[in-house]
Chimera marker file (.cmm) of the C-alpha trace (Angstrom):
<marker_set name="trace">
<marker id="1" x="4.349" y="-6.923" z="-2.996" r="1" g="1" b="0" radius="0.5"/>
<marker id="2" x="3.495" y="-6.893" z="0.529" r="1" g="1" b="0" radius="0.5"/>
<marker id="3" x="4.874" y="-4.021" z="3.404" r="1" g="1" b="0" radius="0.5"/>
<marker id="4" x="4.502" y="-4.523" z="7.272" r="1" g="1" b="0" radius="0.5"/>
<marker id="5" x="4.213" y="-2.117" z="9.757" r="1" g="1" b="0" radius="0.5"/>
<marker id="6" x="4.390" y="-2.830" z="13.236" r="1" g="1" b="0" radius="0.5"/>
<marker id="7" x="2.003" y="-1.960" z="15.756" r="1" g="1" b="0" radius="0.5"/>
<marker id="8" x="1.898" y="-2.634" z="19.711" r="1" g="1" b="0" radius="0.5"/>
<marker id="9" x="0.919" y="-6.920" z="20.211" r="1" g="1" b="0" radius="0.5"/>
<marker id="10" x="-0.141" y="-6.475" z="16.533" r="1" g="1" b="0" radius="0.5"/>
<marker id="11" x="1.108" y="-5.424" z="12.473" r="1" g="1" b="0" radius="0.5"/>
<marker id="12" x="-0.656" y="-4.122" z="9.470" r="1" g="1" b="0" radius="0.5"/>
<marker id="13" x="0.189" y="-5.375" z="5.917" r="1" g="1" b="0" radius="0.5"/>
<marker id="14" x="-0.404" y="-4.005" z="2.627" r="1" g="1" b="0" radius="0.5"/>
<marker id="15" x="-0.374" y="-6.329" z="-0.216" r="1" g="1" b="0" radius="0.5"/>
<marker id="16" x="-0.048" y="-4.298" z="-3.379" r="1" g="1" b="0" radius="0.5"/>
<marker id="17" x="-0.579" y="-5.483" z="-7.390" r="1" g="1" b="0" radius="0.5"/>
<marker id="18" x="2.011" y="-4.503" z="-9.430" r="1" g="1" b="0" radius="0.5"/>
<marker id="19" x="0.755" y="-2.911" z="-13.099" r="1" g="1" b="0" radius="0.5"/>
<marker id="20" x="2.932" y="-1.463" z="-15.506" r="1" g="1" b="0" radius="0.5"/>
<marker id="21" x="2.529" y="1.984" z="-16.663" r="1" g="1" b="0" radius="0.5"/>
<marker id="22" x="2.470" y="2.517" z="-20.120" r="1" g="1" b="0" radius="0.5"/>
<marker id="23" x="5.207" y="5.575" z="-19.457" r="1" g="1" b="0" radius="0.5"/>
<marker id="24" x="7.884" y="2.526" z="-18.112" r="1" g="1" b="0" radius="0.5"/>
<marker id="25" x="6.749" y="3.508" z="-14.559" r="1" g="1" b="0" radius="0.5"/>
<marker id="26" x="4.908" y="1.493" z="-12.394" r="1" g="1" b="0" radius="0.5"/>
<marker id="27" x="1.844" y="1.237" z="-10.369" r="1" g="1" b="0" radius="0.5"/>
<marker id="28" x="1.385" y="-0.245" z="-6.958" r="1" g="1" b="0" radius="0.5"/>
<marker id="29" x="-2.047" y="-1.154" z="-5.818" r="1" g="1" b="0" radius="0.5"/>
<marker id="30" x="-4.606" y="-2.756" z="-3.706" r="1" g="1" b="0" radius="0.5"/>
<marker id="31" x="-7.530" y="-2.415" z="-5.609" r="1" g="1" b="0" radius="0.5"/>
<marker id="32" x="-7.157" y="-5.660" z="-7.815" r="1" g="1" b="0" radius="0.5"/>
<marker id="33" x="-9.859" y="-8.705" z="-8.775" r="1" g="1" b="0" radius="0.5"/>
<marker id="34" x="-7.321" y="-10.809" z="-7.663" r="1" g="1" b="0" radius="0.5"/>
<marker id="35" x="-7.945" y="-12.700" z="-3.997" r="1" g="1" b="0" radius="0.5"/>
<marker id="36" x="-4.637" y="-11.411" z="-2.125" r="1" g="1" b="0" radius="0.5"/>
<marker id="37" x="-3.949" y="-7.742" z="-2.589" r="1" g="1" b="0" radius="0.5"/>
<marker id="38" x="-5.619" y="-5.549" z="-0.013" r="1" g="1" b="0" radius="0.5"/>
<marker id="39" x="-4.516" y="-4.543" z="4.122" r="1" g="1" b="0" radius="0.5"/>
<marker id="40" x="-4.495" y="-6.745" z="6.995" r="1" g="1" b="0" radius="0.5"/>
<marker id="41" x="-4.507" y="-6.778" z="10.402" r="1" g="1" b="0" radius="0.5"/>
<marker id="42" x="-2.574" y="-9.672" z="12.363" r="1" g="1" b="0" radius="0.5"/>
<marker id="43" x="-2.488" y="-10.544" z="15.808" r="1" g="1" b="0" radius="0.5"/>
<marker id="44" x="-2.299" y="-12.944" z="18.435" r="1" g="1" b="0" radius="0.5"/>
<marker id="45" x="-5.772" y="-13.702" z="20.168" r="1" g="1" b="0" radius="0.5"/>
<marker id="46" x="-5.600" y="-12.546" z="24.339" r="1" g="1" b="0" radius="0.5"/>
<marker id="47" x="-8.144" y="-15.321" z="25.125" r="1" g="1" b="0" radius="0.5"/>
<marker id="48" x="-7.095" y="-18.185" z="22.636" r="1" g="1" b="0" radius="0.5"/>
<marker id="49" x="-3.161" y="-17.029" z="21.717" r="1" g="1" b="0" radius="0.5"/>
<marker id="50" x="-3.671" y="-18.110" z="18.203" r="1" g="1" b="0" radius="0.5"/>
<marker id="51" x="-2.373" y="-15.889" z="15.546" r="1" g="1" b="0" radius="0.5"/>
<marker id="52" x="-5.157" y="-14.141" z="14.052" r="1" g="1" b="0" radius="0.5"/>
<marker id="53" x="-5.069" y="-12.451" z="10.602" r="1" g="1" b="0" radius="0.5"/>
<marker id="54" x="-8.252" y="-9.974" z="9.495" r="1" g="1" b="0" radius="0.5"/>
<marker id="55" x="-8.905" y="-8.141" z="6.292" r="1" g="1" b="0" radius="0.5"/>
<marker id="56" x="-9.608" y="-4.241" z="6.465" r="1" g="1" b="0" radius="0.5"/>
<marker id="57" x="-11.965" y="-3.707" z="4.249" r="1" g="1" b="0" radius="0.5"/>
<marker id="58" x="-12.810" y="-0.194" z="3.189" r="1" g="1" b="0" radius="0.5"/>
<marker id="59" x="-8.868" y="0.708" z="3.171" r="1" g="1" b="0" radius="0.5"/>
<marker id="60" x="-7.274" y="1.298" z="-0.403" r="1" g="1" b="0" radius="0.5"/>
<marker id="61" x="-4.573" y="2.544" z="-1.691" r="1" g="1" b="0" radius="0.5"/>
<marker id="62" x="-2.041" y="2.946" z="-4.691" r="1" g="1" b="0" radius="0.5"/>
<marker id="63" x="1.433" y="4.177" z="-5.447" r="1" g="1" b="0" radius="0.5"/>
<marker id="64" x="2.020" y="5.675" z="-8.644" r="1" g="1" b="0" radius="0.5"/>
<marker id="65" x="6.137" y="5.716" z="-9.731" r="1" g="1" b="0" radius="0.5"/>
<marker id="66" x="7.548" y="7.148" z="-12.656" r="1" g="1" b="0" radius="0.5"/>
<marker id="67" x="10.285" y="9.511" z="-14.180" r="1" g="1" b="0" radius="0.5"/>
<marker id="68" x="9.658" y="13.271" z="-14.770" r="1" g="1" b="0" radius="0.5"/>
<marker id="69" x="12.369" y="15.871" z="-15.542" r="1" g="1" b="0" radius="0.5"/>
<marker id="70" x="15.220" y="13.880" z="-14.711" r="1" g="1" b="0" radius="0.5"/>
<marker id="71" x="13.667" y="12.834" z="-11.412" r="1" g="1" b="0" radius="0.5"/>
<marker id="72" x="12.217" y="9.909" z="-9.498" r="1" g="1" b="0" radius="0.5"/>
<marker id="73" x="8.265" y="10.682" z="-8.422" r="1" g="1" b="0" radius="0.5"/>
<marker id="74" x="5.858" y="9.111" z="-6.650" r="1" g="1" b="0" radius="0.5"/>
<marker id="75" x="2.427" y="9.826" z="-6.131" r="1" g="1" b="0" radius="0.5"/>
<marker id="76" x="0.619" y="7.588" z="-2.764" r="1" g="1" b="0" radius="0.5"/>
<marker id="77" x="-2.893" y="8.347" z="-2.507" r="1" g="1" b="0" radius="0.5"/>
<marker id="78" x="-5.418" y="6.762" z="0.300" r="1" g="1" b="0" radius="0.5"/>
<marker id="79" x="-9.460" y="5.946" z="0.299" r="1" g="1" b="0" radius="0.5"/>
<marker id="80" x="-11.272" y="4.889" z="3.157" r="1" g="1" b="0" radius="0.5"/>
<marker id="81" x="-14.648" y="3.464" z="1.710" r="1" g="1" b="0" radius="0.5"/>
<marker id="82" x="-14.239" y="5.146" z="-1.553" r="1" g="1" b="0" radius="0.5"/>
<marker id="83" x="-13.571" y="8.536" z="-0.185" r="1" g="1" b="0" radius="0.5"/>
<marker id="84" x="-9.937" y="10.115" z="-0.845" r="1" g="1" b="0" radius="0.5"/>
<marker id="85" x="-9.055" y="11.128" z="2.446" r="1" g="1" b="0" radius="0.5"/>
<marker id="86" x="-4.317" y="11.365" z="1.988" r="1" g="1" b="0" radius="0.5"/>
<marker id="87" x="-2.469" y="11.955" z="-1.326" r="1" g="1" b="0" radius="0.5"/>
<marker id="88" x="1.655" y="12.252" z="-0.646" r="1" g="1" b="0" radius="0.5"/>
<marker id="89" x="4.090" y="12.662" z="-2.938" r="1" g="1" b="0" radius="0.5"/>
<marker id="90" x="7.628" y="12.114" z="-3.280" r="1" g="1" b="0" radius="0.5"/>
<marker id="91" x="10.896" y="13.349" z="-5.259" r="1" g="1" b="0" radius="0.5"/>
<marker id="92" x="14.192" y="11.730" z="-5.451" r="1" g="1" b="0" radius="0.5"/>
<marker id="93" x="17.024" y="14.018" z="-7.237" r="1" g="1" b="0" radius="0.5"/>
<marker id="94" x="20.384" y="13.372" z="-7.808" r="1" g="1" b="0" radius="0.5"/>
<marker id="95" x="23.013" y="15.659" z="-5.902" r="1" g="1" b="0" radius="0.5"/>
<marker id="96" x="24.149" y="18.869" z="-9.134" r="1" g="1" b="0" radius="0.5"/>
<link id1="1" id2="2" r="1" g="1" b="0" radius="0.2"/>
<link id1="2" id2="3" r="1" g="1" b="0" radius="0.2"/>
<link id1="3" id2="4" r="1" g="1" b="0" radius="0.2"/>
<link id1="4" id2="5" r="1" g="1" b="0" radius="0.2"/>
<link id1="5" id2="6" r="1" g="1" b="0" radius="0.2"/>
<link id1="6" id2="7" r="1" g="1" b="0" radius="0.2"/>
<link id1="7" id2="8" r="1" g="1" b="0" radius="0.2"/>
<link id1="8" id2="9" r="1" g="1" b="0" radius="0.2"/>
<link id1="9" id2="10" r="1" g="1" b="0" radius="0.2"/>
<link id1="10" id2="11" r="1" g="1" b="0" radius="0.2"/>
<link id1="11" id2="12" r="1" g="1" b="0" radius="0.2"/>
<link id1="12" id2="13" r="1" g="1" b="0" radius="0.2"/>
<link id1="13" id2="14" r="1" g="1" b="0" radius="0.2"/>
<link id1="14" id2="15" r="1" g="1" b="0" radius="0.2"/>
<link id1="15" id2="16" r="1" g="1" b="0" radius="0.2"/>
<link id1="16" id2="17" r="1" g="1" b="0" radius="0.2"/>
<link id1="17" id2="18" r="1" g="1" b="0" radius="0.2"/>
<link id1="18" id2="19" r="1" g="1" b="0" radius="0.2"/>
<link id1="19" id2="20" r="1" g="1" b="0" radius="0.2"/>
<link id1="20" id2="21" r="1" g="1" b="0" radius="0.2"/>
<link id1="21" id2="22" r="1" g="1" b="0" radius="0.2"/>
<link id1="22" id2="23" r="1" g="1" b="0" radius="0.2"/>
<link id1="23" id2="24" r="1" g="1" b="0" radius="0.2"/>
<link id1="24" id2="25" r="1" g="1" b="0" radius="0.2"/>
<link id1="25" id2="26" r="1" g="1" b="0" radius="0.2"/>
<link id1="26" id2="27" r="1" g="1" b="0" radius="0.2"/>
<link id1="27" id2="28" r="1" g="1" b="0" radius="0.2"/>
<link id1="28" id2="29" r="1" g="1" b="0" radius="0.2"/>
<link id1="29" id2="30" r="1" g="1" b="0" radius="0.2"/>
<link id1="30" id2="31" r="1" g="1" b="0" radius="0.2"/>
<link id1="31" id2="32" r="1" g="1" b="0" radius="0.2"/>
<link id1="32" id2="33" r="1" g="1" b="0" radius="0.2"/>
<link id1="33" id2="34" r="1" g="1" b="0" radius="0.2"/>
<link id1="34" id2="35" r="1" g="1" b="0" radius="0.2"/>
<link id1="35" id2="36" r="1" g="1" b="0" radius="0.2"/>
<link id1="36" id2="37" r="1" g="1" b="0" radius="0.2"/>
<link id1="37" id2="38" r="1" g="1" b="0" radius="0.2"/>
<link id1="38" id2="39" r="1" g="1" b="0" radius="0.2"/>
<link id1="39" id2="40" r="1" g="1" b="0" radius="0.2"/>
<link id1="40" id2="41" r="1" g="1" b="0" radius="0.2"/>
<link id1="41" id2="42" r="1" g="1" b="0" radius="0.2"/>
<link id1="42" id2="43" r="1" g="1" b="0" radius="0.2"/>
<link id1="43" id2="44" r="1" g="1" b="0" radius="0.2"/>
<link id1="44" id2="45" r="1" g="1" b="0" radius="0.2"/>
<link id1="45" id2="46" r="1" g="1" b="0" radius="0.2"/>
<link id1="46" id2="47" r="1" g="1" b="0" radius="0.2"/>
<link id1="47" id2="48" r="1" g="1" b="0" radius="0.2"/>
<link id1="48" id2="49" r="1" g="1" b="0" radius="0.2"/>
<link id1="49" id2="50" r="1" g="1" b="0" radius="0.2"/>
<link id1="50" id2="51" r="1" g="1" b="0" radius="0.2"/>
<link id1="51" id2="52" r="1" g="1" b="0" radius="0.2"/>
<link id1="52" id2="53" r="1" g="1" b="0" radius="0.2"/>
<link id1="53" id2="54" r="1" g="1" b="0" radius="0.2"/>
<link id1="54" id2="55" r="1" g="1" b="0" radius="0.2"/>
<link id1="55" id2="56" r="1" g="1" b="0" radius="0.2"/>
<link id1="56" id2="57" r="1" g="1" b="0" radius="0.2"/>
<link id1="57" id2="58" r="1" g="1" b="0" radius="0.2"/>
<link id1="58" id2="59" r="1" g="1" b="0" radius="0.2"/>
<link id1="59" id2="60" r="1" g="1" b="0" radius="0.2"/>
<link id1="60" id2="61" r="1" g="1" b="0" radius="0.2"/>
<link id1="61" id2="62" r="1" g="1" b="0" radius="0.2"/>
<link id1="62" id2="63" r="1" g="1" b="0" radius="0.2"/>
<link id1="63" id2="64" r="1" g="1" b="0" radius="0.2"/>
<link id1="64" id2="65" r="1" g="1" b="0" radius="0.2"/>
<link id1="65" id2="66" r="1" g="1" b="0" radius="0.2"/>
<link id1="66" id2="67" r="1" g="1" b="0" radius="0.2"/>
<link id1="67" id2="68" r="1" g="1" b="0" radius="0.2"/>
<link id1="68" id2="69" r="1" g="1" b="0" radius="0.2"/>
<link id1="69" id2="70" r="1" g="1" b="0" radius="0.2"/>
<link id1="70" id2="71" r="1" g="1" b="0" radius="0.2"/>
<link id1="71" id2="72" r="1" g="1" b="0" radius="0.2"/>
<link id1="72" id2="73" r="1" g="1" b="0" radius="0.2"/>
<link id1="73" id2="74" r="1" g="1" b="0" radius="0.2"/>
<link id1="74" id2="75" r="1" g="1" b="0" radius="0.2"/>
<link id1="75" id2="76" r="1" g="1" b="0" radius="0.2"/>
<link id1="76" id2="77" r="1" g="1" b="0" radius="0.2"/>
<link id1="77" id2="78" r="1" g="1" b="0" radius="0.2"/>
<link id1="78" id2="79" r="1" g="1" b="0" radius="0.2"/>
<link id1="79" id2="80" r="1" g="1" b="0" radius="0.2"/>
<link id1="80" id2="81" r="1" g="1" b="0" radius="0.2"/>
<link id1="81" id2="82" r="1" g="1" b="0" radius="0.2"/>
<link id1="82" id2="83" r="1" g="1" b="0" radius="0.2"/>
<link id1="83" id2="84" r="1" g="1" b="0" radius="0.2"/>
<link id1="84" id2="85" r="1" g="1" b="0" radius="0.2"/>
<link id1="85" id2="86" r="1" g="1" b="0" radius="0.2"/>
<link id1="86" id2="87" r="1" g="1" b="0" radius="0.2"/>
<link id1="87" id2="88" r="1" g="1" b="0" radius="0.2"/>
<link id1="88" id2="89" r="1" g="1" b="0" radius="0.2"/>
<link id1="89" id2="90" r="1" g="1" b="0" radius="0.2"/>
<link id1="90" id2="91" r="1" g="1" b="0" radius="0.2"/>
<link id1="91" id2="92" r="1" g="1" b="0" radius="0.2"/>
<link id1="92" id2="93" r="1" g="1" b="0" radius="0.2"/>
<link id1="93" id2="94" r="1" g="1" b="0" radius="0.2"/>
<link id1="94" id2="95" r="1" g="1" b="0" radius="0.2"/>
<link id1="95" id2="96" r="1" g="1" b="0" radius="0.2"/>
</marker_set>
């Protein structure tokens, strides 16, 4: 799965692995052995105006999704060269 977010002359892409979790939730991450999964940088060159696509190394992540108490969770944690540096989570409910 890959997400794009836009950036001035430039985007950033996450390509995520999906795993299943053993719970029926499912995992989202970039820390694979595979070749794609992982964040990228693309842009076009100033001085050549070729499209230009660079891995960011260093920059992982995974999103964590699954069912608890009637509810939809999330857990989306960050590493910068190993070190844990954001953890977010999210909560979807139904309306009582």
């Amino acid at each position: 799965m890959s997400v794009g977010f836009p950036l001035p002359q430039a985007s950033f892409t996450a390509t995520l692995v999906p795993e299943p979790r053993p719970d029926g939730g499912l995992v989202l991450t970039s820390r694979s052995d595979l070749d794609q999964p992982g964040h990228y940088l693309t842009y076009i060159d100033p001085e050549s105006g070729e499209l230009t696509a660079l891995a960011v190394h260093g920059f992982a992540e995974r999103l964590d999704v699954y069912v608890r108490d009637g509810a939809l969770r999330a857990e989306h944690a960050f590493w910068v060269f190993g070190l844990p540096f954001l953890v977010l989570h999210y909560e979807i409910r139904t309306k009582p």
